[in-house]
Structure formats: structure tokens, C-alpha cells
C-alpha positions as a printed NumPy array, in Angstrom:
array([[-30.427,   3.293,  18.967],
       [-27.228,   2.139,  20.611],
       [-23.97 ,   3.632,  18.798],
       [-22.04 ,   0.974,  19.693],
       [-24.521,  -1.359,  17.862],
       [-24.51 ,   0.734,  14.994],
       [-21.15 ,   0.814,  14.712],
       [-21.243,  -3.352,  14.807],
       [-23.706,  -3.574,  12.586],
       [-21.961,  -1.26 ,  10.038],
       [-18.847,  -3.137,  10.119],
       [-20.36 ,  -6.824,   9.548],
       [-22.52 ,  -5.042,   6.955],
       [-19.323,  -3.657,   5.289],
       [-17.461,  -7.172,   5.769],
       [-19.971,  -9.125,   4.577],
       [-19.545, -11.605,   7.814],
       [-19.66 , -12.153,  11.303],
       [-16.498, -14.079,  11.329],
       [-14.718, -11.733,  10.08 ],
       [-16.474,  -8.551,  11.689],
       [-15.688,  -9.879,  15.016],
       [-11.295,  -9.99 ,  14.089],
       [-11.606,  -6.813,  13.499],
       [-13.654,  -5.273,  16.358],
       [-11.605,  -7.842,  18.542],
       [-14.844,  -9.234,  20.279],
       [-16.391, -12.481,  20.501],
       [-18.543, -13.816,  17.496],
       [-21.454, -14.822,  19.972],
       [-21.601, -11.151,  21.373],
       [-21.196,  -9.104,  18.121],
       [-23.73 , -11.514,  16.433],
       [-26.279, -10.343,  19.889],
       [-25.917,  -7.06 ,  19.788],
       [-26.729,  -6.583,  16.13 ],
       [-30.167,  -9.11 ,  16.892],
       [-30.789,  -6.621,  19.611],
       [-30.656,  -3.705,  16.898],
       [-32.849,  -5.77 ,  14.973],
       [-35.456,  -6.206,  17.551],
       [-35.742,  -2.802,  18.588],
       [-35.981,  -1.439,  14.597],
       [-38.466,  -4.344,  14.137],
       [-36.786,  -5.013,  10.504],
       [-34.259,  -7.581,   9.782],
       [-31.105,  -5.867,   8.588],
       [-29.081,  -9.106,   7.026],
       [-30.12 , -12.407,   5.23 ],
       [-27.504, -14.798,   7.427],
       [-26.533, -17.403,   4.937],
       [-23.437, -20.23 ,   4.889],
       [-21.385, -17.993,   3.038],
       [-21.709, -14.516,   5.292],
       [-24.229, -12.01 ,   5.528],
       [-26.514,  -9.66 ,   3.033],
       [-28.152,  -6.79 ,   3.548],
       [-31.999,  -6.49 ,   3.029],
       [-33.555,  -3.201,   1.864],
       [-33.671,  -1.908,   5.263],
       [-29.961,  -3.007,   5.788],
       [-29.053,  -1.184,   2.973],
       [-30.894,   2.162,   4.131],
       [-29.662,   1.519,   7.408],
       [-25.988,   1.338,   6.363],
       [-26.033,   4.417,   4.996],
       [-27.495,   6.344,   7.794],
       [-25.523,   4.999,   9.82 ],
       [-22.23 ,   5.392,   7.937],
       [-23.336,   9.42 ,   8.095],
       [-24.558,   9.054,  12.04 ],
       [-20.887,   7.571,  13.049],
       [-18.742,  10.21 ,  10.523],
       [-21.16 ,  12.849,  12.804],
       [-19.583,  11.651,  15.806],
       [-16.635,  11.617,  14.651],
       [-16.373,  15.335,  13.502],
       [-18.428,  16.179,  16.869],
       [-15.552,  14.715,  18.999],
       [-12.881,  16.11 ,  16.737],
       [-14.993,  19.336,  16.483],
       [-14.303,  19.338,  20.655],
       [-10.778,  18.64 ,  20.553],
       [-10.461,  21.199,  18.388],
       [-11.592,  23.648,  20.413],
       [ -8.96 ,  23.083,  22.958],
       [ -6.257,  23.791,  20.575],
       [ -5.502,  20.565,  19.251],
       [ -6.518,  18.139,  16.797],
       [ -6.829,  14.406,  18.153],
       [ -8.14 ,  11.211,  17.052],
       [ -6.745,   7.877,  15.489],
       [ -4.823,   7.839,  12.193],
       [ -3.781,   4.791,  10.344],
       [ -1.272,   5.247,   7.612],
       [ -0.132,   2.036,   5.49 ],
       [  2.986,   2.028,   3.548],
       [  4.684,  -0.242,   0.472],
       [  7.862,  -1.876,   2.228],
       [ 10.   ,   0.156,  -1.05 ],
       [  8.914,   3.196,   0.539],
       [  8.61 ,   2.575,   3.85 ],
       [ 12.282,   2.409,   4.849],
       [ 12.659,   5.945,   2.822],
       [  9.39 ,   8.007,   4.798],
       [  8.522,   6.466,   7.943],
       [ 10.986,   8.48 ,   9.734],
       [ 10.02 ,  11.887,   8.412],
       [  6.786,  11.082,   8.245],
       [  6.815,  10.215,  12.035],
       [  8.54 ,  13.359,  12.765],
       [  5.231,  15.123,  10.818],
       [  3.247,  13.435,  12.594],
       [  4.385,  14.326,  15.98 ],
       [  5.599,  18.115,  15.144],
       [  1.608,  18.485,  13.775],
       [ -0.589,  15.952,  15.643],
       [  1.256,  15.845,  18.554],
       [ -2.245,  14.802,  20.219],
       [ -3.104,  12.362,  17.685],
       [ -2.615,   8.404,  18.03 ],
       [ -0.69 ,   8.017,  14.78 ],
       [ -0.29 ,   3.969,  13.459],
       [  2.233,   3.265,  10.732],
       [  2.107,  -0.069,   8.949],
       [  3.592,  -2.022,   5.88 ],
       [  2.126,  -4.535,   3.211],
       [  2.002,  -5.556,   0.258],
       [ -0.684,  -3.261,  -2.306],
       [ -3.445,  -5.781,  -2.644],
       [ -3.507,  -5.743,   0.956],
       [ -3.418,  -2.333,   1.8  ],
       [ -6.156,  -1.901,  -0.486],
       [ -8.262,  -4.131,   0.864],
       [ -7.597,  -2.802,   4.388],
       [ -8.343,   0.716,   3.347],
       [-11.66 ,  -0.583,   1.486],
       [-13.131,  -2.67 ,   4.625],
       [-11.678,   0.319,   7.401],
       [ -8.385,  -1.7  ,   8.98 ],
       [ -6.466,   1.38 ,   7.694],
       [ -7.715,   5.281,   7.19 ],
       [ -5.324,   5.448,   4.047],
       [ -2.673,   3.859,   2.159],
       [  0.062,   4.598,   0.084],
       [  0.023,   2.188,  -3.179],
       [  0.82 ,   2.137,  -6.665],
       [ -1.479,   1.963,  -9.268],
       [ -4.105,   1.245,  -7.272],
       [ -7.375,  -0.895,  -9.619],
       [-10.438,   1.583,  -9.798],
       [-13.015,   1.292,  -6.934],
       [-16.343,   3.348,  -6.463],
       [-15.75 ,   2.935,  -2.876],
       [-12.227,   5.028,  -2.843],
       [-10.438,   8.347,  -3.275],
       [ -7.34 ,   8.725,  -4.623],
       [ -4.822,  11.657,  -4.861],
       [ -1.857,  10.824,  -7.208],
       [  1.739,  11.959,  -5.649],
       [  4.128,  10.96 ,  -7.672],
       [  5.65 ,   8.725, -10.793],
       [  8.716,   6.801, -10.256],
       [ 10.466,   4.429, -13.218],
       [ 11.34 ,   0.85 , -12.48 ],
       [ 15.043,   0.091, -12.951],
       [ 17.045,  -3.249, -13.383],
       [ 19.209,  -3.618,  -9.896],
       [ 21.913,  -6.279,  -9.94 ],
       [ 24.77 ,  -7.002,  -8.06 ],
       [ 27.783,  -4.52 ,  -8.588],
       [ 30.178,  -6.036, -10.699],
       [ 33.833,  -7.398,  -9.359],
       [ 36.648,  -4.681, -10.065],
       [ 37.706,  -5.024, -14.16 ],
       [ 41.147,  -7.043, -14.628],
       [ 43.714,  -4.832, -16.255],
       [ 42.935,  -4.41 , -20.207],
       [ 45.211,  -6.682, -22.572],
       [ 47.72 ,  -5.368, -25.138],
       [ 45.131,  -4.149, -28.08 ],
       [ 41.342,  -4.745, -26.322],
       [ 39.514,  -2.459, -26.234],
       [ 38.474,  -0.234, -23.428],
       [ 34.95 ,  -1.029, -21.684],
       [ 34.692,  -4.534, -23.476],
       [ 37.206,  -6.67 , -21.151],
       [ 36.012,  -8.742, -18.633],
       [ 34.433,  -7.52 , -15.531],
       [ 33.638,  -3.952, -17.044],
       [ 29.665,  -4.955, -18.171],
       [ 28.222,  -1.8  , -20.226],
       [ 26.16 ,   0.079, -16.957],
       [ 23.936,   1.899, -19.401],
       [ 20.353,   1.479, -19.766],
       [ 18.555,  -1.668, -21.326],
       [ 15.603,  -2.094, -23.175],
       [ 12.595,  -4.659, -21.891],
       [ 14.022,  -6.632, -24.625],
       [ 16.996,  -6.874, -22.563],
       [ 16.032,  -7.216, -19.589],
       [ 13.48 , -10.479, -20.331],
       [ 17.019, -12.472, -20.994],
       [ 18.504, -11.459, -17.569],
       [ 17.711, -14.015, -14.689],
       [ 14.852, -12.378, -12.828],
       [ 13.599, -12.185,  -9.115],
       [ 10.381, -10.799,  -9.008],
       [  7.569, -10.384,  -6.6  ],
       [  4.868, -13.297,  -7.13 ],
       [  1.641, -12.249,  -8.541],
       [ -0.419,  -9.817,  -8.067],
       [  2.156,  -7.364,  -7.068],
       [  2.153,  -3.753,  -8.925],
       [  5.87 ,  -3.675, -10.144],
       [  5.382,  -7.633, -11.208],
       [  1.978,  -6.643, -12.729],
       [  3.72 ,  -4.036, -15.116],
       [  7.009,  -5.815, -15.802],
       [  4.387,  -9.232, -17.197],
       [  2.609,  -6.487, -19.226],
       [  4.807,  -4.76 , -21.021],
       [  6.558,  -8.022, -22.308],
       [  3.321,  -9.892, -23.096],
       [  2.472,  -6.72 , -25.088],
       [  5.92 ,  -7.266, -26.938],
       [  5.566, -11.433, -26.845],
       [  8.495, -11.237, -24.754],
       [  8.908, -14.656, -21.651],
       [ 10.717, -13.194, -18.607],
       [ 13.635, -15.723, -17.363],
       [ 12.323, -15.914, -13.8  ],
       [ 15.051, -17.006, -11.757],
       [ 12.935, -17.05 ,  -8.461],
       [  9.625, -15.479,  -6.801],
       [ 10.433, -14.073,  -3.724],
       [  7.537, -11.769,  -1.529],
       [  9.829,  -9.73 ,   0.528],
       [ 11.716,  -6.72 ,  -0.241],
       [ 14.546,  -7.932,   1.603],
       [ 15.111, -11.316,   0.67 ],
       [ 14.971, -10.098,  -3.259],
       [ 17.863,  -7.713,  -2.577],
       [ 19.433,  -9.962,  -0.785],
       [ 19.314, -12.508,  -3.571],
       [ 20.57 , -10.083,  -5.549],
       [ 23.461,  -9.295,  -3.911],
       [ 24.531, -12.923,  -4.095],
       [ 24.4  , -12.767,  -7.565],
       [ 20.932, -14.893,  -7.384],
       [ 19.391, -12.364, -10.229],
       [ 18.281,  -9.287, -11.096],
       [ 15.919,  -6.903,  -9.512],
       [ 13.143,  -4.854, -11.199],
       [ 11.885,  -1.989,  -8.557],
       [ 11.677,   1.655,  -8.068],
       [ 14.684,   3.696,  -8.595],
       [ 14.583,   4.987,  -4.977],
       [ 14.564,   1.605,  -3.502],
       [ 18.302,   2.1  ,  -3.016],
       [ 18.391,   5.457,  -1.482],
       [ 19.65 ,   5.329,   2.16 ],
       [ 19.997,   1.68 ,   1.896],
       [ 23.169,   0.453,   4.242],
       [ 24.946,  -1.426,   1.965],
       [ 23.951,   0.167,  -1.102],
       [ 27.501,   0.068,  -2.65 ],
       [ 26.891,  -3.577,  -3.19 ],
       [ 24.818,  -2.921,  -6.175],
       [ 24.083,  -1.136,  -9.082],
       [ 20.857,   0.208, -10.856],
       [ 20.485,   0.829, -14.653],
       [ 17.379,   2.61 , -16.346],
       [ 15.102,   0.72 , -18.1  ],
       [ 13.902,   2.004, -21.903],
       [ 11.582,   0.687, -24.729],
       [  9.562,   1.883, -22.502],
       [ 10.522,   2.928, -19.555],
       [  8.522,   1.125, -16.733],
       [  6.781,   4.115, -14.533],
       [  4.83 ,   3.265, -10.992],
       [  2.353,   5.893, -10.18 ],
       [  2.026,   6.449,  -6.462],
       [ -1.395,   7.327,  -5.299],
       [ -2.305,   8.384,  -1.226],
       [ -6.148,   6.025,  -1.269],
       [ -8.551,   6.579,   1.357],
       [-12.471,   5.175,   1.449],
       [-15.033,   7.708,   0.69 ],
       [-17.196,   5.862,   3.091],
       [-16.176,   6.092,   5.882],
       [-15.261,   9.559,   8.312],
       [-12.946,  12.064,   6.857],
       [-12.501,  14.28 ,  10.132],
       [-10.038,  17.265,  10.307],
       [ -7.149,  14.779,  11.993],
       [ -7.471,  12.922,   8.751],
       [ -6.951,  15.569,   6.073],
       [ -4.036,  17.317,   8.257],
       [ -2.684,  13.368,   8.517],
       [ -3.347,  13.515,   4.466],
       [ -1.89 ,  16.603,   3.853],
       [  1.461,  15.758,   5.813],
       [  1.84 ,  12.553,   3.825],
       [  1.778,  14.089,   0.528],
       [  4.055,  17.132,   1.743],
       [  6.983,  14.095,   3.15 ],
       [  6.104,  12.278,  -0.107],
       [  6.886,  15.022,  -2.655],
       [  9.773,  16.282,  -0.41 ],
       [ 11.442,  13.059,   0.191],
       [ 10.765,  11.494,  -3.657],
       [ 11.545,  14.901,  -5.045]])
């Protein structure tokens, strides 16, 4: 058997289609759709049931999947196994990271990356967490960052960290002097920068992330579970834009506490802690258990969690 053609056939069986099979190998439909017939022919068994709607694997697709899942992670860890030998781990590592973290570890965890793998081809990447997870399920990525990431028989996941949500708004103009008798911290312009319950915070003109989203998925939650109706001011997908929005005075932001951390222009707002209950994010590092885990990886998996807790700490 061809390992080329295995590693086709492995990847449409794992897609469930052709179409999409053929994006991500970045060859032509026509030829990925050959070789696997070729596979086929020589196994004398039909490995997929082609249908309008993708592909499904037969009893001998199934068997063959898994062998051949175990024949590529072989390989892998023989190549690896190699470079080892010369002194250096090598290999391809894909790393995807949540646009709220991104801008906080992508440096240091670059610098990792090239202090420890200096032979390895290292790819960083954002996205949003459905996508990531999706990417690390089918292969795109080798492992992902993401909160709360939805059980999956096909994944591994190492938790890392909590972080609470927090309200960020826009920081307030400077208070006007007090009048003759008011009272301090209730004159106009000087808004109470404590914390504020859920309660509060459903009243307060929200942008939020459109659905699904993990910090939009537990802010919905916890006020259905209190029969609370967020004021949702706008949806807005892009880290960016929402602070952005914010700092025009748009809304009011619900994301990790870190998120303004070695933000330029940070001054420009303000971040209050959230209670009754506090809104926590738990940050996992995901990876499939399906696909190779090769000594590159768990060095690549071991660095990220070392820049996580170091950075988050």
C-alpha cells in the first residue's frame, strides 16, 4: 500500500467528503478521488459508500481507518525518532489561539518555540472556539487553546487555567468639582467603579460576541438561570471592533480580565468585577487523540502550558 494513499484516504474518511478532503490536502478533487479508487482496487474492498451528501465508511473502511491512523502516527514517530537522533527535534506544529489571548502569548510563545524547537516548523493561528475546535477535531490544527471546550470522544484536553469575565466600559470623563453639601463619590462623572452583580450588568447596554461564542454562551446562561434579558446594544464578532465600540461609548464589554493587559490604549477604559456569580472561563490546551502525538508535539504542548501559566499567572 501507497502511504500517500493512505494518508488520502484517512483524511476524506475523517472529513466525511471529497470536497472537502481535497481543501485541505490542497489537491484536485478528480486526483484525490483516483488515488483512493486505486487503494480500493488493490485491497479489493470498497472503503466508502459515495453518496450526495459525502462519503461513509463500510466495515472495511472502518478497520482500515484505524490501521491506518496507527500506520501514519508510526511514521511519524519513525521520522521524528531520526531527527532525534541528530540532536534535534523537528516536524510541523500547529498551535491555534483565541484572539483575547493571542495578543497576550504569541510573542513569548514564539520565543519558546524558537529557543526549544529551533528545528521545528512552528504555525500560530487565531479563531474563534467553535472553529478551532473543529480544526483540531478534523487535523487543520495539532492543538488549540479554547475555553470550555463541549466534550468530544475524539479529544484530549489539559485544563490551564480559570479566568473571570469582567464588565469593560469606557473610562469615565474627569468628575466636575463637588457642589457645596453633595456628597463625595455621588456627583456627576464619578460612577461607583466597584463590582456589579449579573443583575446589574443585564441593564447596561451590551456588545457581545454573536452566538455560539464561549464568553456569550456563559453570560446568556447565567441570566436565563436568573430570568434575567440582556440589553444587547450590538453583536459584533471581532475582538477589536467590540473594544473599539466600547471606547466610543457604544456599550459595555463582557470578556476576560486579561483582555486589557498590554493593550496600547488601555487607559481609555476601565474593568469592574463581576459577582452573583462571578463569570469564570476555563482555558483548556485540546488536541485529537487520533491522530500522531510525536515528541515535537508534547515538547510544543509542554511549552504552551509553561507561557500560559507564566504569562496568566
Amino acid at each position: 500500500m501507497d502511504l500517500r494513499q493512505i494518508a488520502y484516504f484517512v483524511r476524506v474518511a475523517e472529513l466525511g467528503s471529497f470536497t472537502r478532503a481535497s481543501v485541505a490536502l490542497g489537491i484536485a478533487q478528480p486526483a484525490l478521488s483516483r488515488q483512493v479508487r486505486l487503494l480500493e482496487v488493490e485491497l479489493h474492498q470498497n472503503l466508502l459508500e459515495r453518496n450526495g451528501r459525502g462519503v461513509k465508511l463500510t466495515e472495511s473502511g472502518q478497520l482500515l481507518l484505524e490501521h491506518g491512523r496507527g500506520i501514519l502516527h508510526q511514521v511519524e514517530v519513525a521520522r521524528e525518532a531520526l531527527s532525534a537522533s541528530r540532536g534535534a527535534l523537528s516536524g510541523q506544529v500547529s498551535v491555534a489561539l483565541p484572539p483575547s489571548l493571542s495578543r497576550l502569548i504569541a510573542v513569548p510563545l514564539s520565543q519558546a518555540f524558537r529557543h526549544h524547537l529551533p528545528q521545528a516548523q512552528v504555525t500560530l493561528t487565531e479563531g474563534f472556539s467553535m472553529a478551532m475546535f473543529e480544526g483540531v477535531r478534523v487535523g487543520n490544527v495539532d492543538m488549540a487553546l479554547l475555553y470550555n471546550p463541549p466534550h468530544s470522544p475524539e479529544l484530549e484536553a489539559m485544563p490551564l487555567h480559570q479566568e473571570p469575565l469582567v464588565l469593560i466600559s469606557a473610562q469615565a470623563p474627569p468628575a466636575k468639582p463637588a457642589r457645596q453639601g453633595e456628597p463625595a463619590g455621588r456627583r456627576a462623572g464619578n460612577p461607583d467603579l466597584g463590582g456589579l452583580s449579573v443583575k446589574d450588568v443585564a441593564h447596561l447596554p451590551l456588545i457581545l460576541p454573536s452566538r455560539p461564542n464561549v464568553f456569550r454562551n456563559l453570560v446568556d446562561a447565567e441570566m436565563m438561570r436568573q430570568a434575567l434579558t440582556p440589553h444587547i446594544a450590538m453583536q459584533v464578532d471581532g475582538l477589536n471592533a467590540i473594544l473599539n465600540l466600547v471606547r466610543d461609548g457604544v456599550g459595555h464589554a463582557v470578556l476576560p480580565s486579561y483582555t486589557l493587559r498590554q493593550l496600547e490604549g488601555a487607559v481609555a477604559f476601565t474593568a469592574r468585577a463581576i459577582h452573583s456569580p462571578s463569570l469564570v472561563c476555563h482555558l483548556n490546551l485540546v488536541w485529537s487523540n487520533r491522530r500522531p502525538h510525536t515528541p515535537t508535539h508534547q515538547r510544543a504542548m509542554a511549552l504552551v502550558q509553561a507561557v500560559v501559566q507564566q504569562t496568566l499567572a
